[in-house]
MARMARMAR-240727 format. One line per 5 residues: number of its first residue (from 1); their letters; for each residue x, y, z of N, C-alpha, C, CB. Coordinates in steps of 0.2 Angstrom, whole numbers. Glycine has a CB too. Example, Ala and Ser with C-alpha at 12.3 -4.5 7.8 and 13.67 -1.06 7.14 Angstrom:
2
1) AS) 66/-28/39/62/-22/39/66/-16/39/57/-22/45 | 64/-11/35/68/-5/36/64/0/39/70/-3/29
***
This chain:
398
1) XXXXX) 302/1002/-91/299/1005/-85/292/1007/-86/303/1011/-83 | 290/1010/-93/284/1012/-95/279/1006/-95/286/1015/-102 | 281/1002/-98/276/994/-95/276/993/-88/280/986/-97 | 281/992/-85/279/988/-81/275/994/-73/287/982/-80 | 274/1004/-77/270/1006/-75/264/1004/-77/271/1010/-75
6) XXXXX) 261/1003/-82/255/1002/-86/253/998/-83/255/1002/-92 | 256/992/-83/256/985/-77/254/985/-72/262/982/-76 | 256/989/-68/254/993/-64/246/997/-61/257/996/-64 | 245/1001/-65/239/1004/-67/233/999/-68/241/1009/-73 | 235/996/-74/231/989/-76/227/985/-70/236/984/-79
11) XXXXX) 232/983/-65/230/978/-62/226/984/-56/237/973/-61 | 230/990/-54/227/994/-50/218/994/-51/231/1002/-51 | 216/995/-58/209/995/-60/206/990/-60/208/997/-66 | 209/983/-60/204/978/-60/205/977/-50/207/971/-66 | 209/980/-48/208/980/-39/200/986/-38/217/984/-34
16) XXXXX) 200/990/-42/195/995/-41/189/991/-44/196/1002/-43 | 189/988/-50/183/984/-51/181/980/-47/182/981/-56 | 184/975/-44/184/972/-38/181/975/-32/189/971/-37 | 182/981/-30/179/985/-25/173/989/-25/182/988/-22 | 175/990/-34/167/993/-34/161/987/-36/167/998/-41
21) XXXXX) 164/983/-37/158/975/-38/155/972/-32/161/968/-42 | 161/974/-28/156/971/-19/152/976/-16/161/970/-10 | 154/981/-16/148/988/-17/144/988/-21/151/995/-19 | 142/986/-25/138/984/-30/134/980/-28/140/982/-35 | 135/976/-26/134/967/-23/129/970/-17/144/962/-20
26) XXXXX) 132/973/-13/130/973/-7/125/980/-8/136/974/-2 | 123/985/-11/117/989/-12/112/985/-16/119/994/-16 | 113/980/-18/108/975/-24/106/971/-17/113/967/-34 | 109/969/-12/107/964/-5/104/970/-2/114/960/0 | 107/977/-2/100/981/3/94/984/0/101/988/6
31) XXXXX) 94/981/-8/88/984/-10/84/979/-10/89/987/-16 | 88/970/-13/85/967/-11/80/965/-1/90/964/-14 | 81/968/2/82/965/9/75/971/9/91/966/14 | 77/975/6/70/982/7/64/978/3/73/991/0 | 64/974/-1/58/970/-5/57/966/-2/59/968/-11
36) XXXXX) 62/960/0/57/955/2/58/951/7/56/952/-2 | 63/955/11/65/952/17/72/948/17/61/947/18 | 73/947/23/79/940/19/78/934/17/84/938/24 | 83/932/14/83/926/10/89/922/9/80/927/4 | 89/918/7/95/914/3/99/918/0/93/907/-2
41) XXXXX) 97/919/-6/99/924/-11/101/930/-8/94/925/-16 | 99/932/-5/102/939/1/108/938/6/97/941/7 | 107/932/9/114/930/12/119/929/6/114/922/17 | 117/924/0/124/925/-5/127/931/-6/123/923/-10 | 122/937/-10/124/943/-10/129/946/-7/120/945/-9
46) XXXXX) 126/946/1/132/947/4/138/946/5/131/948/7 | 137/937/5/144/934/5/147/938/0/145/926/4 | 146/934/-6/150/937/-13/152/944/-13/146/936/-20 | 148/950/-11/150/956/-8/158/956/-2/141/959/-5 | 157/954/0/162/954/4/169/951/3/160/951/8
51) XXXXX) 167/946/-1/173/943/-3/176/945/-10/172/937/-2 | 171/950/-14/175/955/-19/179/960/-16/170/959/-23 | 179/962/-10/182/967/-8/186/966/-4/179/972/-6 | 187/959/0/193/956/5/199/953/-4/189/945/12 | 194/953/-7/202/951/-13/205/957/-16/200/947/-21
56) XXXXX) 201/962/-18/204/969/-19/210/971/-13/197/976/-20 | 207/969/-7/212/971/-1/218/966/-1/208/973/6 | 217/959/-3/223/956/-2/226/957/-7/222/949/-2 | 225/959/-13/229/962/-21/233/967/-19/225/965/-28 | 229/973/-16/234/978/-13/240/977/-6/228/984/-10
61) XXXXX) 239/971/-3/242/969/3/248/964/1/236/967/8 | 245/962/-5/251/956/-9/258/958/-10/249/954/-16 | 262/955/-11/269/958/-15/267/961/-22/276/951/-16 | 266/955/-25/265/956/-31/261/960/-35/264/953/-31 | 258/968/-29/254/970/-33/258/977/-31/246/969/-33
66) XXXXX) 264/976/-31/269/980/-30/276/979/-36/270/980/-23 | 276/986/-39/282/983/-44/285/990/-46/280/979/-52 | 294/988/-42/299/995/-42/296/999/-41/301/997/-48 | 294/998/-33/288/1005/-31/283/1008/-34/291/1011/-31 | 280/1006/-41/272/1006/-42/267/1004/-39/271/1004/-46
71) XXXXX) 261/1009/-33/257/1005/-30/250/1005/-33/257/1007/-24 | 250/999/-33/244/1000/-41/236/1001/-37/244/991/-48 | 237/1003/-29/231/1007/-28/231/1008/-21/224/1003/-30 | 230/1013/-19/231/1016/-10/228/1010/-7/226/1027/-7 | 232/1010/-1/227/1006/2/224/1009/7/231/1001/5
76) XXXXX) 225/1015/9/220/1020/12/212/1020/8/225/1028/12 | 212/1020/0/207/1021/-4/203/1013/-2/209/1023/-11 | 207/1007/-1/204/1002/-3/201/1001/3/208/997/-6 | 205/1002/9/202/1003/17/196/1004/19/204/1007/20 | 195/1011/16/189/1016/16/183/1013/13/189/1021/13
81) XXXXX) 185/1010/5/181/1005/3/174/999/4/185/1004/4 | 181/996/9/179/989/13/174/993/19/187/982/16 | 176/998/23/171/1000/27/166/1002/24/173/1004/31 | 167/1005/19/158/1008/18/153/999/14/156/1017/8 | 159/993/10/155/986/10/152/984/16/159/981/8
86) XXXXX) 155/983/22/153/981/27/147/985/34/160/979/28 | 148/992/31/141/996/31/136/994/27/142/1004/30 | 136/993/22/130/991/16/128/984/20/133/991/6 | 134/980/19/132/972/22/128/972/29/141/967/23 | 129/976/35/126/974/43/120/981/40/133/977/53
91) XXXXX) 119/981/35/114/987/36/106/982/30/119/997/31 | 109/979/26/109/973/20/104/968/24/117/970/18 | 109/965/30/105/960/33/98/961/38/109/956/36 | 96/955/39/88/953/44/92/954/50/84/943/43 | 87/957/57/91/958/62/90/952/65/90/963/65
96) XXXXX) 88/947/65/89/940/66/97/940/66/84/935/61 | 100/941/60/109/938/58/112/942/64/113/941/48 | 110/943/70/112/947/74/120/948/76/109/947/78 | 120/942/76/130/941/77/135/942/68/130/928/80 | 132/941/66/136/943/56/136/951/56/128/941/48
101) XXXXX) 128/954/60/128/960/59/133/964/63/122/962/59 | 136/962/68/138/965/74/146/964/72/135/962/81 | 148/956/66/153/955/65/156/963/60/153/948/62 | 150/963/55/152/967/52/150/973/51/151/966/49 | 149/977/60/150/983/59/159/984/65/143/988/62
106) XXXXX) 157/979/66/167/980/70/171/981/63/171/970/75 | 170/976/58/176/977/52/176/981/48/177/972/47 | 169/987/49/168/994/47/173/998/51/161/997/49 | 173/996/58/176/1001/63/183/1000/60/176/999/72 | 188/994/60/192/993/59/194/995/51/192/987/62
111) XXXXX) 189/993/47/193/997/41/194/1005/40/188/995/35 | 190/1006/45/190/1012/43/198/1019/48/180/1014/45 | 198/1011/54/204/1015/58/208/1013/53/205/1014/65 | 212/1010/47/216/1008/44/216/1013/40/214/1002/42 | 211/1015/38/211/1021/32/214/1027/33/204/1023/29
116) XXXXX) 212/1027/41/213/1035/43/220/1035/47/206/1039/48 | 223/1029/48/232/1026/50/236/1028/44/233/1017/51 | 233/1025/38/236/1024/32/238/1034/29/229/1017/27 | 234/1034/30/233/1041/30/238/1047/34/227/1041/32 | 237/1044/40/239/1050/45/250/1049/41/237/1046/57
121) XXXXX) 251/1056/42/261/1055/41/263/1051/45/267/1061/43 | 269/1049/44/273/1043/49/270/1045/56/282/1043/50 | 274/1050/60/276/1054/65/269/1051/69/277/1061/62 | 261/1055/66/256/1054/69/254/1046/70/251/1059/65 | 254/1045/65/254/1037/64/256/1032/70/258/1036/59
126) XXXXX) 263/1035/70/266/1030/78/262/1030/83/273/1032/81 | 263/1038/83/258/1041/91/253/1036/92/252/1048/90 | 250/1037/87/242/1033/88/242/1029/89/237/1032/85 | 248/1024/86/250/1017/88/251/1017/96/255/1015/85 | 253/1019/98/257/1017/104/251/1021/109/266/1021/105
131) XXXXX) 248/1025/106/242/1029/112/237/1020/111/237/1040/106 | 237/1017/106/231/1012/106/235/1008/110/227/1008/98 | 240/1005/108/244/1000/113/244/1003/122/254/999/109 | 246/1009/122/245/1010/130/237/1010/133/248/1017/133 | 234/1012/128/224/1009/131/227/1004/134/215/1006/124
136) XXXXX) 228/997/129/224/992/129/225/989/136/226/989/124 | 237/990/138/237/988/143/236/993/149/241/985/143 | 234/999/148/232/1002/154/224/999/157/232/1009/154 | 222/995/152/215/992/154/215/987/159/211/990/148 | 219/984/155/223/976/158/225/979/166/233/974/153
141) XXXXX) 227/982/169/230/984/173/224/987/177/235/989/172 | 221/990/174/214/992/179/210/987/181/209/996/177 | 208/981/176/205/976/180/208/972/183/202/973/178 | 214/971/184/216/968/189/217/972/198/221/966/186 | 218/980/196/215/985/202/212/988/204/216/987/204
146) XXXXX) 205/984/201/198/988/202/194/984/206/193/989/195 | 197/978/209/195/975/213/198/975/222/196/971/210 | 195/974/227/193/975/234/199/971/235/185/971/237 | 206/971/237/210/968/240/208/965/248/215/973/239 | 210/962/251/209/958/256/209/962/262/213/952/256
151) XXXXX) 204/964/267/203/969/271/208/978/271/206/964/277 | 203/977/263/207/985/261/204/987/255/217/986/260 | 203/993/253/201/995/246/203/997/241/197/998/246 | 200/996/236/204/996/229/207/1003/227/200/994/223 | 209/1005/223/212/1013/223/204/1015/219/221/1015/217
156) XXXXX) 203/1020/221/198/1027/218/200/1026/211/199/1035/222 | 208/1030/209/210/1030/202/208/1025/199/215/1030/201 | 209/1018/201/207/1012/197/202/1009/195/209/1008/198 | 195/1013/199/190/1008/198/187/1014/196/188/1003/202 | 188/1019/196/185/1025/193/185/1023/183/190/1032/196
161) XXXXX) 194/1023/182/195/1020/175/191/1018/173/200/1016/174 | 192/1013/176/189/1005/175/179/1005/172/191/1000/184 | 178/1006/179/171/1009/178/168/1012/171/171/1015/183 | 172/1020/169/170/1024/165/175/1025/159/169/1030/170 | 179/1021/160/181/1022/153/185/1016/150/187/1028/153
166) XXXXX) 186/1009/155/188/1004/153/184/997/152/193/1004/156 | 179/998/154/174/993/157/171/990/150/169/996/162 | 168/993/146/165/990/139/172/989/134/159/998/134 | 177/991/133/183/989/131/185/982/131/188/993/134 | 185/980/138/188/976/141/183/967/141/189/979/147
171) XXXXX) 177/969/142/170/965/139/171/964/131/162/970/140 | 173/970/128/171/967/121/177/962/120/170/973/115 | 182/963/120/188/959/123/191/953/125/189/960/126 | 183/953/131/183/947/134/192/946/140/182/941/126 | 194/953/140/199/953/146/199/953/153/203/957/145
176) XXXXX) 191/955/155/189/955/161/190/948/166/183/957/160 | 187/944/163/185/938/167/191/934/172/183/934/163 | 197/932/167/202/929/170/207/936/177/206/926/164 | 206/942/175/207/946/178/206/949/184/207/949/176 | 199/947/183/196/950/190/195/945/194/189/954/189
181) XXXXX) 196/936/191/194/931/193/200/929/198/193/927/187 | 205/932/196/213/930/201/215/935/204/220/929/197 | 210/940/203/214/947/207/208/950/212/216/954/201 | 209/951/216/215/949/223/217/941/226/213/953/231 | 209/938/225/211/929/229/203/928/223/210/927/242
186) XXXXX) 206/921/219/201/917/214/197/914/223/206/910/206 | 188/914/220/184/913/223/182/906/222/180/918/221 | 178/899/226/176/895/222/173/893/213/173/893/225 | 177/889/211/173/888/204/167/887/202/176/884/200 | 165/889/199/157/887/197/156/882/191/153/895/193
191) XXXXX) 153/878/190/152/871/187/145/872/185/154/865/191 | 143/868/177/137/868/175/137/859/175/135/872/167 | 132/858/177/128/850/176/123/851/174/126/847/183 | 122/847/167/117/848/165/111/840/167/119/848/157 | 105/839/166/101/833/164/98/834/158/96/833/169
196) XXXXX) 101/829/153/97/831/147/92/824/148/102/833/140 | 85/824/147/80/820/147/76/819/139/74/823/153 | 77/812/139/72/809/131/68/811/133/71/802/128 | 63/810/126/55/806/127/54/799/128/52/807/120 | 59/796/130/58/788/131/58/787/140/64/783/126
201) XXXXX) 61/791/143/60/793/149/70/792/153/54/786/154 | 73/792/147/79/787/148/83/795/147/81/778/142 | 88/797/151/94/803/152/101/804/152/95/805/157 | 103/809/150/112/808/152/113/814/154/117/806/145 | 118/813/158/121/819/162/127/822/159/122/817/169
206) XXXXX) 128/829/157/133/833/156/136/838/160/131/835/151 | 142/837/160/144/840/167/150/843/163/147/835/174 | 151/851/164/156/857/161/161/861/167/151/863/158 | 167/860/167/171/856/166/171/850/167/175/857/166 | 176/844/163/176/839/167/182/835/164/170/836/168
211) XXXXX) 187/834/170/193/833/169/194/828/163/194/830/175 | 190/820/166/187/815/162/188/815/154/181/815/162 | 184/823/152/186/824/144/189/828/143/182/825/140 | 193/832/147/198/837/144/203/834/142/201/842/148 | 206/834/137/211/831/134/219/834/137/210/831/126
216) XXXXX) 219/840/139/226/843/141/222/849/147/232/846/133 | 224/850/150/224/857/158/222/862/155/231/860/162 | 224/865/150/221/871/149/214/869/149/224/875/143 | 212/866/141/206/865/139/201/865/147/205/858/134 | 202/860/151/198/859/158/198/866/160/201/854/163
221) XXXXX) 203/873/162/205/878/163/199/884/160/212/878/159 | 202/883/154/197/888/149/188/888/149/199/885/140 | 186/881/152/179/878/151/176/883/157/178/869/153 | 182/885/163/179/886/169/175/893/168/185/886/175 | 180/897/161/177/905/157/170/904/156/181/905/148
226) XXXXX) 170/897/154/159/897/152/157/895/158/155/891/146 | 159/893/160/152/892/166/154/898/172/152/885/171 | 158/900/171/160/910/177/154/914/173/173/917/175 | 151/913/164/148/918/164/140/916/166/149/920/158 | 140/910/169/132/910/174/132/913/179/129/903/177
231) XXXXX) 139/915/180/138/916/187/138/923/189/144/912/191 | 136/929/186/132/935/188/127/934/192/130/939/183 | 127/939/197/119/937/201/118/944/202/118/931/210 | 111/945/202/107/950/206/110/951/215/98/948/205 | 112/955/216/114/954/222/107/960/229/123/956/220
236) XXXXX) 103/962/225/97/966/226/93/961/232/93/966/217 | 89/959/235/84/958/240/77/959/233/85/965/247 | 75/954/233/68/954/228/63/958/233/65/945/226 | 58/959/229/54/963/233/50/960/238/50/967/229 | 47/955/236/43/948/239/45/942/240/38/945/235
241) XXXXX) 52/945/244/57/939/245/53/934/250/66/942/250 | 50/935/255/45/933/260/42/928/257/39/937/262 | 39/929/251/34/926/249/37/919/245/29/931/244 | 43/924/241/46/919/239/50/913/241/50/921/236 | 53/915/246/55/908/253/51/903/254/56/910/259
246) XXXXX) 43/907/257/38/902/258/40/898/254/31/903/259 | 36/901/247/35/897/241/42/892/241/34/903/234 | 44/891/240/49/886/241/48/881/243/55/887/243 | 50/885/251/51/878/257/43/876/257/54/880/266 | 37/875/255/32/873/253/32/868/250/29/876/251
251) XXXXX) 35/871/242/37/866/238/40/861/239/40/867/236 | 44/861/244/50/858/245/46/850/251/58/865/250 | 41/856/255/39/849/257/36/845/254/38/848/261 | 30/846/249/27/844/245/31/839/241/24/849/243 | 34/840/239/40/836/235/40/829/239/48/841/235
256) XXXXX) 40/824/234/39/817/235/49/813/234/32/814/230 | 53/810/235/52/814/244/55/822/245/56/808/251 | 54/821/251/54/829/253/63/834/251/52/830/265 | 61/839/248/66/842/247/70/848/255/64/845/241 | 75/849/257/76/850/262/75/859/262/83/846/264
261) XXXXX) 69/860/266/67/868/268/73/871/270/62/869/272 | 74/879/267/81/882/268/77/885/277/85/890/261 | 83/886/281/80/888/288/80/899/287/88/885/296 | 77/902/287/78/908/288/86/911/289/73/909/293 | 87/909/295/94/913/296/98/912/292/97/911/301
266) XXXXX) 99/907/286/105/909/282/103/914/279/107/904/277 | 109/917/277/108/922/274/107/924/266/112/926/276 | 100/927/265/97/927/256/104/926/251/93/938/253 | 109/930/251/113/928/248/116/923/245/116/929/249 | 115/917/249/118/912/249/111/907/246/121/911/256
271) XXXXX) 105/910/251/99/904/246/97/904/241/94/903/247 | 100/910/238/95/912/231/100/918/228/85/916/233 | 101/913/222/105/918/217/104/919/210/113/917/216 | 99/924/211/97/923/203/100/928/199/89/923/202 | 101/925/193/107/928/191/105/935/185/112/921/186
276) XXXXX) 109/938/184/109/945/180/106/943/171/117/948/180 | 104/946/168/102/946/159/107/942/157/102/954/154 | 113/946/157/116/945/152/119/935/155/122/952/152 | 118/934/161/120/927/161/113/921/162/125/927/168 | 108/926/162/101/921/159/103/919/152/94/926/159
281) XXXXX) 105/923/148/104/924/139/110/919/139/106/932/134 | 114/918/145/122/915/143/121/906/142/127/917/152 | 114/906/150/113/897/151/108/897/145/110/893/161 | 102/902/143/101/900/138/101/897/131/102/902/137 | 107/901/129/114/899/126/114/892/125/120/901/130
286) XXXXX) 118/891/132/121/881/134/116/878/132/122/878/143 | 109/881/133/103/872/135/103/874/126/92/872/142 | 104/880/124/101/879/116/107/874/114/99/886/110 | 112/873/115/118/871/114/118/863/117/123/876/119 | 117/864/120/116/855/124/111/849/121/112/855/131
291) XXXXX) 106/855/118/99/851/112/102/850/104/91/858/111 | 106/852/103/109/851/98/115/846/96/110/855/97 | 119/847/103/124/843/104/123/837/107/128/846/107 | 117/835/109/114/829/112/106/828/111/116/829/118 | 105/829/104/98/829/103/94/823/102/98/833/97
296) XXXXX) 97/818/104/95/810/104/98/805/108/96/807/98 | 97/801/111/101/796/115/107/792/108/95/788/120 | 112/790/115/117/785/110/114/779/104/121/779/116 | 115/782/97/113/775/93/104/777/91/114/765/99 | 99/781/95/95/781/93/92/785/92/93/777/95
301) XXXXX) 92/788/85/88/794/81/84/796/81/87/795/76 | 79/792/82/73/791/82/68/794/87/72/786/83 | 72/795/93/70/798/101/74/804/100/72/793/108 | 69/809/104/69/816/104/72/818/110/62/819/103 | 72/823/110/74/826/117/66/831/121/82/834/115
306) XXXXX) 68/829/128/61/833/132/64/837/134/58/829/137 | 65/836/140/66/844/143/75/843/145/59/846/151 | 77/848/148/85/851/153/84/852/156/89/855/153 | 89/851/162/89/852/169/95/858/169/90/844/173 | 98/863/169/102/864/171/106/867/181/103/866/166
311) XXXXX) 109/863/182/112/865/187/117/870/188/113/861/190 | 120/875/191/126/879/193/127/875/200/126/888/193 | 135/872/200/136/869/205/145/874/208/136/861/201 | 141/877/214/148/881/217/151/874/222/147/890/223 | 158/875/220/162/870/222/166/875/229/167/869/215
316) XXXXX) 164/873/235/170/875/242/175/873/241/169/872/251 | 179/877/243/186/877/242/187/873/251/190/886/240 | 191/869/250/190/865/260/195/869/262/192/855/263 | 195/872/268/199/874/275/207/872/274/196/870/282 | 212/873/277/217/872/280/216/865/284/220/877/283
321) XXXXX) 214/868/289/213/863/294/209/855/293/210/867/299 | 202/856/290/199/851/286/203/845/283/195/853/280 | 207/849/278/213/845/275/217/841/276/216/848/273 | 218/847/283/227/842/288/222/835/293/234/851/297 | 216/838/294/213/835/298/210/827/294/207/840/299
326) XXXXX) 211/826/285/210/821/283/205/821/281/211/816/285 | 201/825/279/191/829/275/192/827/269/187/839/275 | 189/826/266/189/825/257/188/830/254/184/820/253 | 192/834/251/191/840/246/186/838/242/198/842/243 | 184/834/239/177/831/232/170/828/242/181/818/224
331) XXXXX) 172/830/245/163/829/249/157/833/247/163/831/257 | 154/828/246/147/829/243/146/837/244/141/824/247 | 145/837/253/144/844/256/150/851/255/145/843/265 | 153/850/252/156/856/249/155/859/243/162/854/250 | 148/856/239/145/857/232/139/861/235/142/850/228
336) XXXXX) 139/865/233/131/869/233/128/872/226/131/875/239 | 122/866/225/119/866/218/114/871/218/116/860/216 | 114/875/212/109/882/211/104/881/207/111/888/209 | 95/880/206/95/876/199/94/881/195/89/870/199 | 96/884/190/93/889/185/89/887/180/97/893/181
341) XXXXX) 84/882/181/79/881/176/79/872/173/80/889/169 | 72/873/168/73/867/165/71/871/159/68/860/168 | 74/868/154/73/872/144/72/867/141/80/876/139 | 67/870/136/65/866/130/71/866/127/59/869/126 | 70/862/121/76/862/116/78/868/111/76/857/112
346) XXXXX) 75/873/112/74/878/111/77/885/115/68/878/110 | 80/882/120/84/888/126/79/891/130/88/895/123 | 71/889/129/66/893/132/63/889/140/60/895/126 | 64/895/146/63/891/151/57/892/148/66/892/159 | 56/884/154/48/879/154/47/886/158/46/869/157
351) XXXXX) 47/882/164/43/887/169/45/892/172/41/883/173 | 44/898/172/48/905/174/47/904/184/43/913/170 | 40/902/185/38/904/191/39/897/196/29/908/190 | 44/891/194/47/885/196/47/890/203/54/881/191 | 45/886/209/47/887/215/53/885/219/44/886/217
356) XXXXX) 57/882/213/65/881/216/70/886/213/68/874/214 | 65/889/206/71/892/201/78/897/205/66/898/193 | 83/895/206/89/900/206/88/900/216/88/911/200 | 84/895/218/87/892/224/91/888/224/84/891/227 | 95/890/232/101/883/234/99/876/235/104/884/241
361) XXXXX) 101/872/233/97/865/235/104/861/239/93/860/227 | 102/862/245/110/860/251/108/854/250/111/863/262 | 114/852/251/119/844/252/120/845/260/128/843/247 | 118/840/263/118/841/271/119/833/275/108/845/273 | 122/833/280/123/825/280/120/826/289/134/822/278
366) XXXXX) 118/822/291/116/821/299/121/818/302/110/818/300 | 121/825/310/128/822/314/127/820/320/135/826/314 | 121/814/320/118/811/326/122/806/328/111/809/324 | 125/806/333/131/800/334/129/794/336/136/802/337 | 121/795/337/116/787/339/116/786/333/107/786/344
371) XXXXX) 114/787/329/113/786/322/119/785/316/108/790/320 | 117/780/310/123/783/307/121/787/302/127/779/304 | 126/790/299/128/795/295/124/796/291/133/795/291 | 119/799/287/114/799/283/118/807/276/107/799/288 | 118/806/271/117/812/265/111/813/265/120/810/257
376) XXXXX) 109/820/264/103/820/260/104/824/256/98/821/263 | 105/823/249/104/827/243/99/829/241/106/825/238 | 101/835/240/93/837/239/91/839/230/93/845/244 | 99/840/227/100/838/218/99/834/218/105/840/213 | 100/830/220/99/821/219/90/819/217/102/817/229
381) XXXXX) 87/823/222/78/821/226/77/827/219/75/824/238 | 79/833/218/76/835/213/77/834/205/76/839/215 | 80/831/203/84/831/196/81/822/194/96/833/199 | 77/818/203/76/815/200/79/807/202/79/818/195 | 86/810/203/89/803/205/89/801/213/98/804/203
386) XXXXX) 85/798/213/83/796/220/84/790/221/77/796/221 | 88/784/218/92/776/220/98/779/219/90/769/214 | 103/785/216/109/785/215/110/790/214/112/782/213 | 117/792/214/120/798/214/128/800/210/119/798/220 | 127/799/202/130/797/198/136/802/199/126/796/192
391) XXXXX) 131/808/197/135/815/196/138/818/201/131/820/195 | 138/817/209/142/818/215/148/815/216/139/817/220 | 146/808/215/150/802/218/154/800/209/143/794/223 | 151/794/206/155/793/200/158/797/196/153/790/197 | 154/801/196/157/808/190/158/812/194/152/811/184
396) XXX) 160/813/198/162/821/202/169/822/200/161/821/210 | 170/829/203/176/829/199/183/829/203/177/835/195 | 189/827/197/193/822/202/201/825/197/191/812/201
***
């Protein structure tokens, strides 16, 4: 029994050398990081810091470092531990590593609620279980009734929660979206179209979702998550909305050929949605994402990427009546394209002060019954494609 305590103890001390060596590890990366900046050698630091103290915790979390009830080290101690490594580590790095650093103050938060679980007696323990499990889904529950039900409002209680005590919870999460997305009635879907353009003058188009390459429903499903996050708008009245309109429909006729001037009476809402920070940084994001993922044409390395076009494309939902009446749910006119910019390969819009940027470019068809039918796209005339119309008609979605 005497062994196989010592056995015990033994192995307990080489779990604390272990946690005292990533702590180690990781003060040599902030002292390093104090001298010379980051570097290679500073990201390894850190790794190897890290992963001295995820093995001390998998030793304590193993069977095998348990024998006849010998615990050859608290796990409360080893918890505490890994939270002050992963303080040293997001404190260690360049704030460039911004996403590493943000990983690793969450697994501060978390080591450290583990320590003080491990800690608490049963009794208090449970509580606090079940007090975090009722947060979570009383959160759940508020975003689904923090929203405007259909000619009636949402309860005061719920969006008050929601508002002031559940709203950052639920973001970090990521449980808002499909929630508020279906509750009370889901709104048309939002689609990204990309143009990505060589230097040789030659393009391809990328279109999110799309049926074509989802390989099973959900994946198509899930895609619709990223492109919902372009779709925050300012919903505000710009200050120099005036000016900004002209400026358009100027443009618009200047534009060879002419792009179709919005008339005044629609309403701003509808012509211009330009979107919030956090979904500027989002399509950002995508174009830096699209330059990488399509940084050359098919087969040829050699040619570079020029610029991106991206489009947010809201999809009308057609009528009852339209339907029964025989209208094509995919008609051109039930798309309305929004352009949010053209990016270098770098995510950075070219031009901020574009006189179309985060205007509507209507799809409009003439219903002269001397004449026939005429489309006129107006993403078509700007994006470029002026003999055809790939992205509506061939590729549209089906």
């Amino acid at each position: 029994m005497e062994s196989k305590s010592s056995e015990a103890m033994k192995s307990g001390k080489w779990i604390i050398v272990f946690l005292g060596a990533g702590a180690a590890l990781e003060m040599l990366a902030l002292l390093l990081s104090l001298i010379s900046g980051g570097s290679t050698l500073l990201g390894l630091l850190v790794l190897l810091g890290i992963l001295a103290g995820l093995f001390s915790l998998s030793q304590v979390l193993s069977a095998k470092d348990k024998r006849d009830g010998q615990v050859v080290a608290p796990l409360w101690l080893i918890s505490l531990g890994m939270s002050g490594i992963f303080l040293l580590a997001s404190v260690a790095m360049d704030s460039s590593w911004d996403s590493l650093i943000f990983f690793c103050r969450i697994m501060m938060v978390v080591s450290l609620a583990v320590a003080v679980l491990h800690i608490l007696p049963s009794l208090a323990r449970r509580v606090a279980l079940s007090f975090l499990l009722l947060f979570h889904f009383l959160g759940i529950v508020t975003a689904v009734t923090s929203l405007d039900p259909p000619n009636a409002s949402a309860s005061w209680i719920a969006t008050t929660l929601w508002a002031n005590v559940f709203r950052h919870y639920l973001n970090f999460c990521y449980l808002n979206n499909a929630y508020h997305f279906y509750s009370p009635e889901p709104g048309p879907p939002s689609l990204l179209w990309s143009k990505i353009q060589y230097k040789d003058g030659t393009f391809r188009w990328v279109k999110i979702p799309n049926r074509n390459e989802s390989p099973i429903q959900m994946h198509y499903q899930r895609m619709l998550s990223v492109t919902e996050s372009s779709n925050m708008n300012n919903t505000g009245n710009p200050e120099n909305w005036d000016e900004i309109l002209q400026r358009r429909n100027l443009a618009g006729l200047a534009h060879q050929p002419q792009i179709t001037p919005l008339p005044r009476n629609i309403s701003q809402l509808i012509m211009y949605r330009e979107p919030v920070e956090y979904s500027k940084r989002m399509v950002s994001s995508y174009a830096r994402y699209l330059a990488l993922q399509y940084a050359h044409p098919p087969g040829q390395k050699e040619i570079g990427l020029d610029r991106i076009k991206i489009y947010r494309i809201t999809h009308g939902i057609i009528s009852v009546q339209d339907l029964a009446d025989g209208h094509d749910p995919l008609d051109n006119t039930l798309f309305m394209p929004y352009f949010l910019g053209e990016f270098d390969s770098e995510g950075k819009l070219v031009n901020p002060n574009d006189p179309f940027l985060y205007f509507l470019l209507p799809i409009t068809r003439t219903m002269n019954p001397n004449e026939p039918t005429v489309t006129v796209n107006s993403l078509e005339i700007h994006a470029g494609e002026i003999k055809r119309d790939p992205h509506l008609k061939s590729e549209g979605p089906k």
